[in-house]
C-alpha positions as CSV (number, residue, x, y, z in Angstrom):
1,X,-27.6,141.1,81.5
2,X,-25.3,143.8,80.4
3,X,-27.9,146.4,80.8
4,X,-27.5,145.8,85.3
5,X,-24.9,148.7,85.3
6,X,-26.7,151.3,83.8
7,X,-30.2,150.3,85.5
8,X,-28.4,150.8,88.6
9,X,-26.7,154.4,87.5
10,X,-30.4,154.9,86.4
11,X,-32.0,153.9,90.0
12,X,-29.3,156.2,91.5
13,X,-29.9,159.1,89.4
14,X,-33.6,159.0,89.8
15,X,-33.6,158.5,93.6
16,X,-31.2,161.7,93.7
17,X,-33.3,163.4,92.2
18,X,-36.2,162.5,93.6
19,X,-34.4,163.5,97.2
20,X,-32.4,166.5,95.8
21,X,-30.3,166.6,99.3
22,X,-27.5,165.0,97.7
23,X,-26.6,168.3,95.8
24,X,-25.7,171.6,97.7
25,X,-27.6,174.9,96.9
26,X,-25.1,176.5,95.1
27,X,-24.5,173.4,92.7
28,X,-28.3,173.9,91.8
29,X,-28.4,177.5,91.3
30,X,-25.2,177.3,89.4
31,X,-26.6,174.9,86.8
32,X,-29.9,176.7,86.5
33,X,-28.1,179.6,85.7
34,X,-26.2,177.4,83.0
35,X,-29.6,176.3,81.8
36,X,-30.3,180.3,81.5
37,X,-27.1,181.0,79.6
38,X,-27.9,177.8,77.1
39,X,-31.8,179.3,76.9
40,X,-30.5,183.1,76.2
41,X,-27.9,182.4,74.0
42,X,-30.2,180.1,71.3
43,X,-32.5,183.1,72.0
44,X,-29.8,185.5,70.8
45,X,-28.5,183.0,67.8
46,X,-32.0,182.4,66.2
47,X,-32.8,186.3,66.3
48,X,-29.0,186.8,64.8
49,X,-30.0,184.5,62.1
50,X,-33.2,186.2,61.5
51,X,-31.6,189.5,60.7
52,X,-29.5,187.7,58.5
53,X,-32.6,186.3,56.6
54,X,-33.9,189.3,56.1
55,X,-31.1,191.0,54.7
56,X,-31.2,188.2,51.9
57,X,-34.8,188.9,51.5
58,X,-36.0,185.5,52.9
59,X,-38.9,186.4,54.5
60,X,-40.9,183.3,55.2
61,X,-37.8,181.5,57.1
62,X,-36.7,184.6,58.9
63,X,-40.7,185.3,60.3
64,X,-40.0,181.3,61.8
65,X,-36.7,182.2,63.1
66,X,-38.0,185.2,65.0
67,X,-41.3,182.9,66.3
68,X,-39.2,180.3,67.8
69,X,-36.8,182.7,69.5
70,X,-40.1,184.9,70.8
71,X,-41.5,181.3,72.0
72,X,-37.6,180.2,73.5
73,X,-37.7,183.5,75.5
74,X,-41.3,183.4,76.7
75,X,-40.3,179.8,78.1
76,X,-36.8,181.2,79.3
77,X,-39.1,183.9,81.1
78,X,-41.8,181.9,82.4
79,X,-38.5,179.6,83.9
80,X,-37.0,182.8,85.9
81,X,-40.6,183.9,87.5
82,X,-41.3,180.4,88.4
């Protein structure tokens, strides 16, 4: 039964988020702005590395670069109007 501990860290966790009083306002908004920063900045790094692709003439691997940072900043976009 070593697994007790963590099932009850698990219960907690899920009850607190289930109730979401627990955790002020501010503590919320602050984290889904981190969650923002985290989305915006792979956003950034994948279009970086797609310049950088296409300076070295890889085409292929910089036109997937720039899909999945268009597809990480429709998600990061759809997450701020929600």
């Amino acid at each position: 039964m070593a697994n007790v501990p963590i099932r009850e860290k698990v219960k907690r966790i899920m009850s607190s988020a289930a109730d979401g009083s627990q955790y002020s306002e501010t503590s919320k908004r602050a984290g889904l702005y981190i969650l923002y920063a985290l989305f915006g900045a792979a956003v950034l790094l994948l279009f970086a590395l797609a310049a950088g692709l296409v300076q070295t003439g890889h085409y292929i691997g910089s036109t997937v670069l720039l899909l999945a940072g268009a597809a990480i900043g429709y998600i990061l976009v759809q997450l701020i109007r929600a």
